[in-house]
N, C-alpha and C positions, 0 to 999 in steps of 0.2 A: 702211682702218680703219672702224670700225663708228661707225654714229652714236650720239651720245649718247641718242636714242629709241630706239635697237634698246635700249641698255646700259639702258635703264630697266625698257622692256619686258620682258626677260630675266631682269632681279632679282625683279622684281613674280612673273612667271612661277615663277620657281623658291620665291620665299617662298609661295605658295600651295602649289603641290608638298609642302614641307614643312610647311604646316599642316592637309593633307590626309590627310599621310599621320603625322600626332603624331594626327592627330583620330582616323584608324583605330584606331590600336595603342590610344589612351584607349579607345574603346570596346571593344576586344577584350580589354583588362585588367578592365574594370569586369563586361565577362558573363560572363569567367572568372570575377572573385571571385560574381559573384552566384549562378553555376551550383554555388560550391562550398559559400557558405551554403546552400545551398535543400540541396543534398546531403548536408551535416550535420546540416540540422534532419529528412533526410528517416530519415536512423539514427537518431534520438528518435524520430520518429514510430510507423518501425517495431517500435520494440522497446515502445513501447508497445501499439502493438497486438497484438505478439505475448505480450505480459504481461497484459494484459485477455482476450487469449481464453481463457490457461491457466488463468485464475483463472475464468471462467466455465464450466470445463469442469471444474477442481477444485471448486469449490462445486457441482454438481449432484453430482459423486460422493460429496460428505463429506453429501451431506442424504439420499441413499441412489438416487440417481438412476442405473439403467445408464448405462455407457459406447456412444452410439450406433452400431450396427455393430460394437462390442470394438476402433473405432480411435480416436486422438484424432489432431487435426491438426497433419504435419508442421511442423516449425518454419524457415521459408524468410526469408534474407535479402537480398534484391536493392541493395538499397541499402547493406550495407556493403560488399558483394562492388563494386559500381562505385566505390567511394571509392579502393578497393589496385586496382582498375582503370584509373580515370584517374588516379590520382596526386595527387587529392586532399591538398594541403596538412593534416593534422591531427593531433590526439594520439595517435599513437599506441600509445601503450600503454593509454589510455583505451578505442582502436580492438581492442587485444588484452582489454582484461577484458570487451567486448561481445559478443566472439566466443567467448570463453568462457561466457559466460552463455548465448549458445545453444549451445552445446553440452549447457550442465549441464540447461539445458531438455528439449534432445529427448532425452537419457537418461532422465529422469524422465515424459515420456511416455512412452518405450516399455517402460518399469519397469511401469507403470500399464497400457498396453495388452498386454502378454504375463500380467500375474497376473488383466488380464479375459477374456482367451482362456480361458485355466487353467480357468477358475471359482474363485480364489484370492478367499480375504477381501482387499479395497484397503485397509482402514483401517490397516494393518498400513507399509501404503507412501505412504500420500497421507502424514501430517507430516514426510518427505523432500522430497515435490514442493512441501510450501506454504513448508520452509525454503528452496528456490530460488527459488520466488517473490519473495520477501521479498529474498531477495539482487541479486535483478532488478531489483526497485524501488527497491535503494541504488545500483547501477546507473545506471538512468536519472535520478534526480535529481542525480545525481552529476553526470550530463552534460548536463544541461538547465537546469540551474540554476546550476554553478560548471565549467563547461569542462573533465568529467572529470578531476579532479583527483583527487589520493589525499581520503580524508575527515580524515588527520591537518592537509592540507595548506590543507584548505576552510577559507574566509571563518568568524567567527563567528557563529552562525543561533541564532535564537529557533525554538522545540518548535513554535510556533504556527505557524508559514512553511512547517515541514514538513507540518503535517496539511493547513494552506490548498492547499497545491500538490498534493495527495493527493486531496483535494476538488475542486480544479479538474481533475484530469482523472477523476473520476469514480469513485473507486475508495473502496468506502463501507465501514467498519468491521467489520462484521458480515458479509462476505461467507464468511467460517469460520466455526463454531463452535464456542462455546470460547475466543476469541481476538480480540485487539482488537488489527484489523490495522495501524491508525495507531502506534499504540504501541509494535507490535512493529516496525514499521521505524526509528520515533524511537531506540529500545535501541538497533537494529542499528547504526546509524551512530553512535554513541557507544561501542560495542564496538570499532569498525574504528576509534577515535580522530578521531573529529571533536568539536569544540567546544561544543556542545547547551548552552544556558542554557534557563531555572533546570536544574540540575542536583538529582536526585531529594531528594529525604527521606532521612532515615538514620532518623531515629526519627519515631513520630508524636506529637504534643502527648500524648498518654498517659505515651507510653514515657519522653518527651524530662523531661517534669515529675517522673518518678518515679525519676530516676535518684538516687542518692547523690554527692551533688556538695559536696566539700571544696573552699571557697575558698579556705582558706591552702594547700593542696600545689598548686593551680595556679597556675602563676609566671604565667600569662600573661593573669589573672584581671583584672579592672578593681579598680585598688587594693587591687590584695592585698597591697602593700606597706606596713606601721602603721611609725608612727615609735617606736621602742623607747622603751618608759616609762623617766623617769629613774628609779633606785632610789635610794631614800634610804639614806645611810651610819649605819652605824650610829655612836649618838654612845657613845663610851666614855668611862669614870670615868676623865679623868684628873685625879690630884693639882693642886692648886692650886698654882702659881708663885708662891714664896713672895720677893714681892722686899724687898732690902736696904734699907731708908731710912737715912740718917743726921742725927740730931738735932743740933743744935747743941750744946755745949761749955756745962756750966754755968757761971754765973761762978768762976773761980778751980779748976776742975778743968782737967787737963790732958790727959786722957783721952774718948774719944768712945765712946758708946753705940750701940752698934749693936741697933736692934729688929727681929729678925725675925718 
């Protein structure tokens, strides 16, 4: 029989065993997740940068700048192609409307690079490429900010959070012209149904003041409700109610008098 220090030794032995080997697997779960954050933030990354170049290469063509060599740059994703690679854990259908978006990207360059072959007027085809743009940019905030979500689906956002975050990655108003790029992606995600407070103007103090506004046909007016005037009845001529008295009996008459 074994002694009771072998039997100890042996326990001791085998619980380190397995706190060596729980400490492995912990660590091999935690650089999994961390490998597949860093993987996801690296699809934002990318599509930002491939959103800032297009936009820097649409804004010299819309100010009348040739297209350098008649090519504009492929649109290359290496980071979403490793995510359906290694099996990255993520959304998606978030992951399909990304890859869609480069798609509609590199169409729209080679839209652009084949009418600059040509010698084609561009202007004719760049407000197609800046409406992708702009799609791109609902896009990645979409995924960077509420976890690719639908925009009916998103959190509710103040207008302001959107341009701030617009401004934090650098992407300045005026980069079109003609066209106030913050703006026009604030509309777009409130097209696609997201939530956007303050919600626009309908009229402006002009219009709003000048309208012909009936407060008693609006029921839902503040105290449009008046308490109905009593009307006074009319008083009519009636006869006088002629009542009966009766007199007492003079002395020695037997008979009563009736005055009316």
């Amino acid at each position: 029989m074994f002694s009771v220090e072998f039997q100890t030794g042996a326990l001791l032995l085998l619980a380190v065993v397995g706190l060596t080997i729980a400490f492995i697997l912990w660590r091999d779960r935690n650089d999994r997740k961390l490998v597949e954050e860093q993987t996801r933030e690296g699809v934002g990354h990318e599509l930002r940068l491939i959103i800032q170049r297009f936009m820097a290469e649409l804004s010299a063509i819309t100010h009348g700048e040739p297209v350098a060599g008649g090519e504009l740059m492929a649109v290359r994703h290496p980071q979403l192609d490793a995510i359906y690679s290694l099996g990255v854990p993520a959304n998606r259908q978030a992951l399909s409307i990304i890859g869609a978006t480069y798609q509609t990207l590199q169409w729209r360059k080679n839209d652009l690079t084949y009418a600059a072959q040509a010698g084609e007027d561009l202007s004719n085809i760049t407000p197609e490429a800046i409406d992708a743009v702009i799609d791109a940019i609902v896009t990645l905030y979409l995924w960077e900010i509420h976890g690719g979500v639908r925009p009916a689906d998103a959190t509710k956002t103040r207008t302001w959070q959107v341009r701030e975050w617009m401004k934090g990655h650098g992407m300045v108003w005026n980069v079109f012209p003609g066209m106030h790029l913050r703006d026009e992606v604030v509309e777009r995600l409130r097209q696609y149904g997201m939530n956007l407070t303050p919600r626009p103007l309908t009229h402006t103090a002009h219009e709003y003041y000048s309208l012909q506004y009936d407060r008693k046909a609006d029921p839902h007016a503040p105290m449009w409700r008046r308490s109905k005037k009593k009307k006074s009845k009319d008083k009519k001529n009636t006869p006088p109610i002629k009542l009966a008295k009766t007199l007492p009996s003079p002395v020695g008459d037997s008979e009563q008098v009736v005055v009316g």
